[in-house]
Every structure is written in C-alpha cells, then in structure tokens.
RODO-2510 file (C-alpha; in nm, 4 decimals, decimal comma):
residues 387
     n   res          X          Y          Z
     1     x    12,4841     5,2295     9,4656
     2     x    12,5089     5,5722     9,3726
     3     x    12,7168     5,6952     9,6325
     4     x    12,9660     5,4013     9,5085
     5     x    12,9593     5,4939     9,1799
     6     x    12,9263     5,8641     9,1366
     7     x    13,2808     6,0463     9,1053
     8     x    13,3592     6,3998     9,1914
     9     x    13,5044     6,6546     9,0028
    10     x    13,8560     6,6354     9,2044
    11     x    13,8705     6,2453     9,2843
    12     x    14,0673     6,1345     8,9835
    13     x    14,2023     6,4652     8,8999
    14     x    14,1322     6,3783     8,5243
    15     x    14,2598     6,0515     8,4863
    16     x    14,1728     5,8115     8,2331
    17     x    14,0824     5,5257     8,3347
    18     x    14,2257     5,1806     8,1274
    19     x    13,8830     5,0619     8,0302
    20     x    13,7901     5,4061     7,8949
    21     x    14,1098     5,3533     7,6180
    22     x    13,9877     4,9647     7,5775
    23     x    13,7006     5,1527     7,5047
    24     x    13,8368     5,3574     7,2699
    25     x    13,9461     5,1026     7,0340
    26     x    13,6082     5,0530     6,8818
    27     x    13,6520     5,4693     6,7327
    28     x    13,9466     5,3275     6,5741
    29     x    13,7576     5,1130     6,3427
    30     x    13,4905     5,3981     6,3170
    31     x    13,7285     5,6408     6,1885
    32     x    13,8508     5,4154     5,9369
    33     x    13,5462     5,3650     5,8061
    34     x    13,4410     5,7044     5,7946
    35     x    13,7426     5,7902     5,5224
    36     x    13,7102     5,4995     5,3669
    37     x    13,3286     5,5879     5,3304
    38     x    13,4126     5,9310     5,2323
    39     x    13,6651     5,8129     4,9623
    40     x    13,4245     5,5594     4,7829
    41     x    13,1946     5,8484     4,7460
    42     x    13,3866     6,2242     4,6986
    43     x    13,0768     6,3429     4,5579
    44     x    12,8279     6,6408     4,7243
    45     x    12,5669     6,3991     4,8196
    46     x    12,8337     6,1475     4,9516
    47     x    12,9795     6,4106     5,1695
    48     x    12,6018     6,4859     5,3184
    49     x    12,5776     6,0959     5,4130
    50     x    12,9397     6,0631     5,5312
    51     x    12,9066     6,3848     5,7425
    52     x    12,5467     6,2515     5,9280
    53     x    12,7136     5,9486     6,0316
    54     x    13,0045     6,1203     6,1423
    55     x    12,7726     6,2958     6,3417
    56     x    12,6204     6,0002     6,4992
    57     x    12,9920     5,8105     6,5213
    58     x    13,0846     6,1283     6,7329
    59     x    12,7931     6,1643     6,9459
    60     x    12,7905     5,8291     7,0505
    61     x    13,1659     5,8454     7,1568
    62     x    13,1283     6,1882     7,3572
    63     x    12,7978     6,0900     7,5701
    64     x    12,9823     5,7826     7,6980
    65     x    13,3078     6,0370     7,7569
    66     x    12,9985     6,2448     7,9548
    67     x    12,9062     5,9626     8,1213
    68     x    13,2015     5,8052     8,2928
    69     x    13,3277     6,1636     8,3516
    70     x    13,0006     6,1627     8,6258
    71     x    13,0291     5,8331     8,7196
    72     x    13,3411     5,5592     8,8107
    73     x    13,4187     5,3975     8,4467
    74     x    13,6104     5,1339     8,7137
    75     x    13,3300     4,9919     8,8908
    76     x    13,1669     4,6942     8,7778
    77     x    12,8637     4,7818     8,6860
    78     x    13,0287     5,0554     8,4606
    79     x    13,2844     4,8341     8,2929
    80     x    13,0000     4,6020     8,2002
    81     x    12,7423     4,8730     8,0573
    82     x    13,1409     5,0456     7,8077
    83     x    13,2151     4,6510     7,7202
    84     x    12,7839     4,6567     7,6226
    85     x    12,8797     4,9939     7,4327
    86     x    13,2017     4,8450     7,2471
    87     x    12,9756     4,5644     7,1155
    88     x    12,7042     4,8020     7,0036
    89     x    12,9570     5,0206     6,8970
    90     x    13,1672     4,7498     6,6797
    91     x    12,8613     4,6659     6,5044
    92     x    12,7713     5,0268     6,4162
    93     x    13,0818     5,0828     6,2649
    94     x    13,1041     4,7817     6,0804
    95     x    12,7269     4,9165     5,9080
    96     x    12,8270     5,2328     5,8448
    97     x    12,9539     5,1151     5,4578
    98     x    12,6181     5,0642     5,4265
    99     x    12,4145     5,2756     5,6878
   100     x    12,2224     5,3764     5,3648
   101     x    12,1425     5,1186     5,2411
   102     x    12,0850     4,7551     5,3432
   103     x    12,2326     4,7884     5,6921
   104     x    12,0452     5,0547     5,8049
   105     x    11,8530     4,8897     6,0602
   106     x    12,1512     4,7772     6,2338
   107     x    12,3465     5,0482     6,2196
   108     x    12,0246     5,2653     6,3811
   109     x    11,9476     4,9761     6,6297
   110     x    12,3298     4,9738     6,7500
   111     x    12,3002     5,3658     6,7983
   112     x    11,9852     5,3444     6,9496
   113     x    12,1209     5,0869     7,1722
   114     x    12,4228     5,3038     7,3015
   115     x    12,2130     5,6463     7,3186
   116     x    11,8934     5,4942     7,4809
   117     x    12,0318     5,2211     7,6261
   118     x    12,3406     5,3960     7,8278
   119     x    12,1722     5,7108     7,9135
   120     x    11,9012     5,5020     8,0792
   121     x    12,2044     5,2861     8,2940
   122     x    12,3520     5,6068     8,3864
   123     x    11,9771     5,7721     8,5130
   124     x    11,9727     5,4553     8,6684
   125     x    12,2554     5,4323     8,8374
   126     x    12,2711     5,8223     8,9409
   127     x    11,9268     5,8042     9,1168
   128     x    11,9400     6,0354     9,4410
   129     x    12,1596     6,2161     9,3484
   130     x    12,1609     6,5850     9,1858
   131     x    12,2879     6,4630     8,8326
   132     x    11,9912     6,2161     8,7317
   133     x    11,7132     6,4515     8,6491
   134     x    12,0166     6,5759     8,3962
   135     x    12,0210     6,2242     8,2479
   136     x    11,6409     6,1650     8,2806
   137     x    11,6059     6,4909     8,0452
   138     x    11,8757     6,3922     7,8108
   139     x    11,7026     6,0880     7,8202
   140     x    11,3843     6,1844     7,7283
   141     x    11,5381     6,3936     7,4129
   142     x    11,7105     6,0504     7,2970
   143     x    11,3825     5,8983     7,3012
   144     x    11,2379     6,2019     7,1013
   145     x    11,5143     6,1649     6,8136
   146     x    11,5168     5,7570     6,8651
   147     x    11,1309     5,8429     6,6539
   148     x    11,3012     5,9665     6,3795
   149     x    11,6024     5,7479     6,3504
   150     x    11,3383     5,4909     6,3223
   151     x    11,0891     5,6309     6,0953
   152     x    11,4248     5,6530     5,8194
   153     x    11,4007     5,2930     5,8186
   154     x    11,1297     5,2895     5,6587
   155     x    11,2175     5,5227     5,3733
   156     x    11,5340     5,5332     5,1207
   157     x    11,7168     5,8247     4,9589
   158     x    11,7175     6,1521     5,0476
   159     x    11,4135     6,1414     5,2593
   160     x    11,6170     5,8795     5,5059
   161     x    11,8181     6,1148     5,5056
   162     x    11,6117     6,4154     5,5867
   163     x    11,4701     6,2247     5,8860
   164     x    11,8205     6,1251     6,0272
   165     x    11,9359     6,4554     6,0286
   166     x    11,6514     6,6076     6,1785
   167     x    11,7361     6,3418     6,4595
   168     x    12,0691     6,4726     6,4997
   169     x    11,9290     6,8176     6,4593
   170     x    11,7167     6,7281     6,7735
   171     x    12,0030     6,6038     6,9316
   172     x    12,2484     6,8641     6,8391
   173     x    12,0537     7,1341     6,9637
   174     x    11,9312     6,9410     7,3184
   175     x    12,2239     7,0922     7,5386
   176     x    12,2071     7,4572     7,4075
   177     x    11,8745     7,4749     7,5855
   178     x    11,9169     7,2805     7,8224
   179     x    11,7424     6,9496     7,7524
   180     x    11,4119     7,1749     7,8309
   181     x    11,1527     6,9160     7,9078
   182     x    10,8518     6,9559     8,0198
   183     x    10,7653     6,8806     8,3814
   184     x    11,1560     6,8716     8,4467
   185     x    11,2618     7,2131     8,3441
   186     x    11,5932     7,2611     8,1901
   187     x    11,9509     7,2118     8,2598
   188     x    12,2209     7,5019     8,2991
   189     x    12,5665     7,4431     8,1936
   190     x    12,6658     7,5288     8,6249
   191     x    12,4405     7,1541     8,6628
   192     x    12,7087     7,0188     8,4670
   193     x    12,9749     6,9955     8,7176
   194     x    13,2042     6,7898     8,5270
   195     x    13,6101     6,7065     8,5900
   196     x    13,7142     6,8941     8,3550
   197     x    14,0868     6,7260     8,3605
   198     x    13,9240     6,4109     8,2868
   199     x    13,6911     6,5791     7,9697
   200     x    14,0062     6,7628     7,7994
   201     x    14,2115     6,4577     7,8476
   202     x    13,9329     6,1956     7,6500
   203     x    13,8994     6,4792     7,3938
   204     x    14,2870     6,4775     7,3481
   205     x    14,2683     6,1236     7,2837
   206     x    14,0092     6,1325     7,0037
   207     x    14,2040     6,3779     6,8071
   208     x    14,5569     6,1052     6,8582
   209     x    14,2333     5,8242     6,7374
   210     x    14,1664     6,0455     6,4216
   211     x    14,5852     6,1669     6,3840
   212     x    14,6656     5,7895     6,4014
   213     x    14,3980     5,6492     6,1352
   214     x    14,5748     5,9337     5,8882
   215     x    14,9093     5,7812     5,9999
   216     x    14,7550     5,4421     5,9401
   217     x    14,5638     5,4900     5,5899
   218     x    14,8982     5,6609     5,4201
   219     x    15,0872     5,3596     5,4722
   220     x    14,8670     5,1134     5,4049
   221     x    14,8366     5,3287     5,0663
   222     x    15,1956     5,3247     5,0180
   223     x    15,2104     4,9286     5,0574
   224     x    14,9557     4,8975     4,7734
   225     x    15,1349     5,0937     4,5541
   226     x    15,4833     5,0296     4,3722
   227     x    15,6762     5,2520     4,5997
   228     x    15,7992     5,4878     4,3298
   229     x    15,9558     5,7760     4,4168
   230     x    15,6769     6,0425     4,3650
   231     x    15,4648     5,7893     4,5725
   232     x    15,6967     5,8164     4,8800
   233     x    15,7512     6,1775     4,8623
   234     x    15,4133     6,1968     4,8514
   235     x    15,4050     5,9828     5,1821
   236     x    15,6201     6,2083     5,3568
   237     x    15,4726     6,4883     5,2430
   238     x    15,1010     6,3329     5,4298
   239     x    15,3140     6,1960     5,7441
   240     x    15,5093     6,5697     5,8183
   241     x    15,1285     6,7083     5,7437
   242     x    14,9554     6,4869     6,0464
   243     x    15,2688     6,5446     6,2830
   244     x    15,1650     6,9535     6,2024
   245     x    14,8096     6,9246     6,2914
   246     x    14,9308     6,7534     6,6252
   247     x    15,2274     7,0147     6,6990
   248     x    14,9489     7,2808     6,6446
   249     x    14,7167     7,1197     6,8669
   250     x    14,9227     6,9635     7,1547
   251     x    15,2331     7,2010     7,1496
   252     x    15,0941     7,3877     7,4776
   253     x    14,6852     7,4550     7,3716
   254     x    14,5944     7,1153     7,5079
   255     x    14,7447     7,1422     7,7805
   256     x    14,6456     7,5381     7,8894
   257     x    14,2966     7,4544     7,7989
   258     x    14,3100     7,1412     8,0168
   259     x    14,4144     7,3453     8,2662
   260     x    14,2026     7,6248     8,1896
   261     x    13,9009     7,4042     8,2097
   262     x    13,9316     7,2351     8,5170
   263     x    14,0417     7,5706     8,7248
   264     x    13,7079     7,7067     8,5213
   265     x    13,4025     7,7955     8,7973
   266     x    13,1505     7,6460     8,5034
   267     x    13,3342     7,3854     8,3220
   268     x    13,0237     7,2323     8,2140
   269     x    12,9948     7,5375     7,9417
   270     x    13,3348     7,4870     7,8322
   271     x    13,2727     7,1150     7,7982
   272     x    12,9893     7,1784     7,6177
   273     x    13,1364     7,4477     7,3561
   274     x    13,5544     7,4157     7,3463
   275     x    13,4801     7,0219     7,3517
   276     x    13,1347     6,8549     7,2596
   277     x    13,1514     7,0856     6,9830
   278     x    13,4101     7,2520     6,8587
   279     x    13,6403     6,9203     6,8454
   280     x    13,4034     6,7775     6,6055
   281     x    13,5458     7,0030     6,3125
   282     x    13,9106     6,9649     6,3878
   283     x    13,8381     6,5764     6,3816
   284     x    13,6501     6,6000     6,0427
   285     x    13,9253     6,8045     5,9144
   286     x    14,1863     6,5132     6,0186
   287     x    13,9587     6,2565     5,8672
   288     x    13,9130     6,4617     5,5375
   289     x    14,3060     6,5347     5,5061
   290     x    14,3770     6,1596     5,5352
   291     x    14,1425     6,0995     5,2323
   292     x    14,2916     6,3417     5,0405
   293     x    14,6723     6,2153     5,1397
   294     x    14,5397     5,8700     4,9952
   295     x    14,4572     5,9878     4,6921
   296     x    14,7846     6,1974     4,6554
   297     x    14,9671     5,9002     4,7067
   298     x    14,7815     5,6710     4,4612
   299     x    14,7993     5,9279     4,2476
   300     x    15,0979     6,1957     4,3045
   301     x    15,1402     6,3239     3,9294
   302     x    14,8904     6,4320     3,6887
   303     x    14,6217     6,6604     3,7246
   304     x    14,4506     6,7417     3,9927
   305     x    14,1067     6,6260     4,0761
   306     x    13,8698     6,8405     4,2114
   307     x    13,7674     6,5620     4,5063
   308     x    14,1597     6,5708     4,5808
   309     x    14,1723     6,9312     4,5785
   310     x    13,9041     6,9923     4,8015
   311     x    14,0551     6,6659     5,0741
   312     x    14,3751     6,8042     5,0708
   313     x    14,3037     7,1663     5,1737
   314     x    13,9755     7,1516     5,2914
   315     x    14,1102     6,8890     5,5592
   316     x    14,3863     7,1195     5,7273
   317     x    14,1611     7,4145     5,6743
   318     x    13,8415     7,2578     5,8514
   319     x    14,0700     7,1621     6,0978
   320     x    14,2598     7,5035     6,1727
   321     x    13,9445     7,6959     6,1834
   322     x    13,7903     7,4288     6,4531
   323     x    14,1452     7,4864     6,6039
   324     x    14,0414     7,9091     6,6188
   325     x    13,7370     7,8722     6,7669
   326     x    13,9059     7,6819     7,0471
   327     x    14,0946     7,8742     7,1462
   328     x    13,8323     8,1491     7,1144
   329     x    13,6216     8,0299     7,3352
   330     x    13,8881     7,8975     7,6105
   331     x    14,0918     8,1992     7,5721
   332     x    13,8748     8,4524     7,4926
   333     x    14,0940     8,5762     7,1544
   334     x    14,1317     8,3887     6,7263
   335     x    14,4675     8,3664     6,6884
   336     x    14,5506     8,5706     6,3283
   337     x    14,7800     8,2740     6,2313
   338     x    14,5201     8,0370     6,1659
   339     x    14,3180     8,3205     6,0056
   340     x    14,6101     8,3867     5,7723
   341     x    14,6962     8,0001     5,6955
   342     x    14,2869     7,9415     5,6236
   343     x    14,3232     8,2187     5,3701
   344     x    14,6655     8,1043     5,2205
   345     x    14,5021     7,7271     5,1790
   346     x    14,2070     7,9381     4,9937
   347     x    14,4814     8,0935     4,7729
   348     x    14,6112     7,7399     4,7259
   349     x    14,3136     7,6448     4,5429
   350     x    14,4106     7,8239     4,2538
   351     x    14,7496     7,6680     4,2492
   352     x    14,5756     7,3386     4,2483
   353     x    14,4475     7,3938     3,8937
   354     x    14,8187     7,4103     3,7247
   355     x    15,0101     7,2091     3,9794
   356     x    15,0378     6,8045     4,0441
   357     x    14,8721     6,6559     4,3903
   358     x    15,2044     6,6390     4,5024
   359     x    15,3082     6,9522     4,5091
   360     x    14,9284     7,0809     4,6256
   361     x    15,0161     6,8103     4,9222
   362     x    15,3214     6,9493     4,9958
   363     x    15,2178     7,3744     5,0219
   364     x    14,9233     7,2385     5,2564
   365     x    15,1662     7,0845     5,4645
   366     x    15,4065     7,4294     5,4545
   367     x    15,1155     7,5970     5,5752
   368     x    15,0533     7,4470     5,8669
   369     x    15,3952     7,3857     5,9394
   370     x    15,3822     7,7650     5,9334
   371     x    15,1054     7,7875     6,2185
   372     x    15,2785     7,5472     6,4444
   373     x    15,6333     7,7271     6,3637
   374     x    15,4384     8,0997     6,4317
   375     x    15,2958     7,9385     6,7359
   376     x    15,6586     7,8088     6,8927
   377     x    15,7967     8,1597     6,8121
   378     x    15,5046     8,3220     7,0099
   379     x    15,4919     8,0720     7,3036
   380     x    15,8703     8,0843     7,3445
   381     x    15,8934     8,4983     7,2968
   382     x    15,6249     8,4758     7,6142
   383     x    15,7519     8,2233     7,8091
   384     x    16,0911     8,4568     7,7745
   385     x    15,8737     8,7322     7,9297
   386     x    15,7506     8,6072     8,1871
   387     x    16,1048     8,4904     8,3286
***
C-alpha cells in the first residue's frame, strides 16, 4: 500500500491535484467566517479569540497540504480520508461563530477529528517507509494538545481560552524541535523531503482563498448598501487595495520562491519557515484588511473609528511585513520597500484621526500600490541587466 501511495519529491513536479482544490472549498467558508467573526467583535479580547481560531482554521488546512504533499491526494484511499476532512472541516467552520461559546464541543471534536484523525491515516498508510516515524511523532504531539483542547470544554471565558492556546502553543512549537518524542527521537527539517513545487503552489492558493473572500465581502457590502457615491468609491478604493496585495505577492516572488524551494537541498526548512509560518501573517493581514474595507464601505464619511483604523492599516501592514520575512528567509535579504510602506501606514495613523475612512482607505491602498510599483521598477531594471 505504501509503495502505491507514497509520492516523490519529482513525480508530480508540484502539481495540484483536482481534489486538493475540491478540497479547498471548505477554507472558503472558513475565511468568511473568520472576518465576519472578527467584525462582530473589533474589540482586544475579540481579536485574542478570532486570532486562536485562526490559528486552528490554518493549521488544520496546512497539515493536510503536508500530507498529500508525501502521499498521492489521487488514490482512493486518499480522496476518501480529504472528502472525511471537508466534512469535519465544514462543520468546524460553521462553529467557529460560536467556538466560544455553545459550539465549542463541535468545533474542538471536528479539529480533533482532522488533526488526530488524518495524521493517524497518513502513519497508517506510510508504514515501511522512512516518513512514518515523522507522522507517528507528529502524531503523538496531536494527542498531547488533543488534552488540552478538551479540558477547555469544560471551562468558559478566558480560562478556555488559556487552555486552547496553550494547545496551539504545543502545536506551534512541535516542528521547531522536531516533534522530540521520547523513544522516537526527533525530526530534522532534511527528514522532511517534501516537493517543494507542490508546497509553494497550495500556499499560493490559500493567499487567492483569503484575496478572493476580500473580493467577495466588499461586494456583498456594497449590495447592502444604497450604492451612493462615497460607498462605491469606497469599493474601488478596497478592490484596487486586494489586486495590490496580489501584484506584491505574485508579480515574480511566488514564483522565484517556488522555484527557489524546490531546487533547495532542504526544502523541508523552507516549508517549514517561508510557508507553515510565515504565510500565516500575510493571510491574517488579508483577512483583517477585508474587515476594515467593510466597514469603510458601510461607513465611508464621518469619523473614523478606532476598530476601522486599526483594519484598514493594520491589514496591509500585517500583511507586508509577513511579505518581508519571506522573502528574508527565501532570499536571504528584507526588501527596504516594505520597511518604508510599514512605516508610512504607521504615519497614516495619525492622518486617520482628522480624515474620513475613505480617504484613510484610499492612502493604504497608495501605499501598497507603491511597493508593488517599487517592486516592477526593480524587477524590470534587473531583468534589463541581465540581458
């Protein structure tokens, strides 16, 4: 079976397989519940609980990108155990409204259920082969933090929430040391011999899942409003701001790094930094923007709210220094753009106190229009080099 089933780094040369964006649908729905989570409650401690299950959401989504990166996400047995996710997975994202509250148990028994239950399908299925005792100790640290997911239920408030985020603490911090377990050692990142074509490529496609619910929530906005005119500018103020974020990202970065990764002699530690990690912030930061273009658009005149403040240039901010550290740790060097545009969005916040949303919407977007134009003048000046 495992011979069957087990894929090498160069077999599919990266491709995605069509169940993996079937898949993928489910994240759809999980994103959109995230902002709309985040929105209900733009407070401190609402942030905390909508940043946990973001967390979780995320985790979930990236082991299974792990997993079919090892093994054939086109072979029966795998198709069955990502259609078994997608249910588990529907049904955590339809309790995450109220993860803290009355739907708690289900939304912990569907993680539970993808964590435990895939990682012990994939040790499973793996068995002979070199990559199972890296399950069976990834494994056994899902089991570890499935204790503490558990023990939440059985407290409210903040002390649910201490003990779900020292679960994701324990799970967070697993593959820095390797899944060390006792009796089965540890891992290092040169165990991990991933396809790194295949990881860059499901990464890519998260950040289109989290670019397309912005897309998504402004013009559902829009519809529910009268379509004035200080509504629509507003729109197309939030549209030109997500088509930034992906120039920035997919002008030629995600494709050198894809590149970068899979020619890479240990792409399991750039999987495990540039990806499992680092793409977490520059998702939040695209979820956070698209809360704060809804509530320019409800809202485009007036004063500006602090919540709305913070969305609209704490999103593109969160998301540029994510963006940095990228490239920092696939090209070795932080780019002084995003450095400069970080700072100018800081700057921005003082603008925000004498200003309208609209016009706080609309400078955000200048700014990172500014990166992506900075970065075409830079790629183009090399590329003119080099011929």
């Amino acid at each position: 079976m495992a011979g069957e089933i087990l894929r090498s780094r160069s077999e599919l040369g990266g491709r995605v397989a069509p169940i993996e964006l079937f898949f993928d649908l489910v994240y759809v729905f999980a994103v959109t519940q995230l902002s709309h989570l985040l929105l209900s409650d733009l407070t401190p401690a609402g942030a905390v609980r909508t940043l946990l299950l973001m967390l979780a959401v995320w985790w979930a989504w990236m082991y299974t990108a792990w997993s079919t990166n090892y093994l054939h996400p086109d072979h029966p047995v795998m198709r069955f155990t990502l259609v078994g996710i997608m249910l588990a997975g529907l049904v955590m994202s339809a309790a995450l409204p109220h993860a803290f509250g009355d739907k708690a148990g289900w939304f912990v028994g569907a993680y539970l259920a993808i964590q435990v239950g895939r990682t012990l399908t994939v040790t499973l299925l793996s068995r002979g082969e070199a990559v199972q005792k890296v399950f069976l100790r990834v494994l056994v640290w899902m089991m570890f933090s499935a204790v503490l997911w558990i023990a939440g239920l059985f407290f409210g408030g903040w002390t649910q929430v201490a003990f779900w985020a020292a679960a994701l603490a324990v799970e967070y911090t697993a593959p820095w040391h390797g899944y060390r377990t006792p009796f089965l050692g540890r891992s290092e990142t040169s165990d991990w011999t991933i396809d790194g074509g295949h990881m860059a490529e499901r990464c890519q496609l998260f950040v289109i899942i989290a670019l397309g619910e912005s897309v998504l929530v402004t013009g559902v906005t829009l519809m529910n409003e009268d379509f004035s005119g200080p509504a629509v500018a507003a729109l197309v103020a939030a549209f030109l701001g997500s088509v930034a974020l992906w120039w920035v990202y997919f002008d030629r970065t995600a494709e050198a790094a894809a590149e970068a990764i899979a020619a890479s002699d240990d792409p399991g530690r750039i999987g495990r930094s540039a990806y499992t990690f680092i793409h977490l912030p520059m998702v939040a930061g695209i979820i956070v923007m698209a809360v704060g273009d809804e509530l320019v658009i409800a809202h485009p005149g007036g004063h500006v709210a602090l919540g709305t403040a913070l969305t609209v240039l704490g999103g593109p901010a969160l998301f540029l220094i994510g963006h940095a550290m990228f490239k920092r740790v696939v090209f070795g060097y932080v780019p002084v753009n995003r450095v400069v545009a970080v700072l100018a969005l800081a700057v921005l916040g003082l603008v925000a106190l004498f200003a309208p949303p609209i016009v706080v919407l609309s400078a955000a977007t200048l700014v990172v229009w500014g990166v992506a134009a900075w970065d075409f003048v830079l790629i183009r000046r090399r590329d003119a080099r080099e011929r």
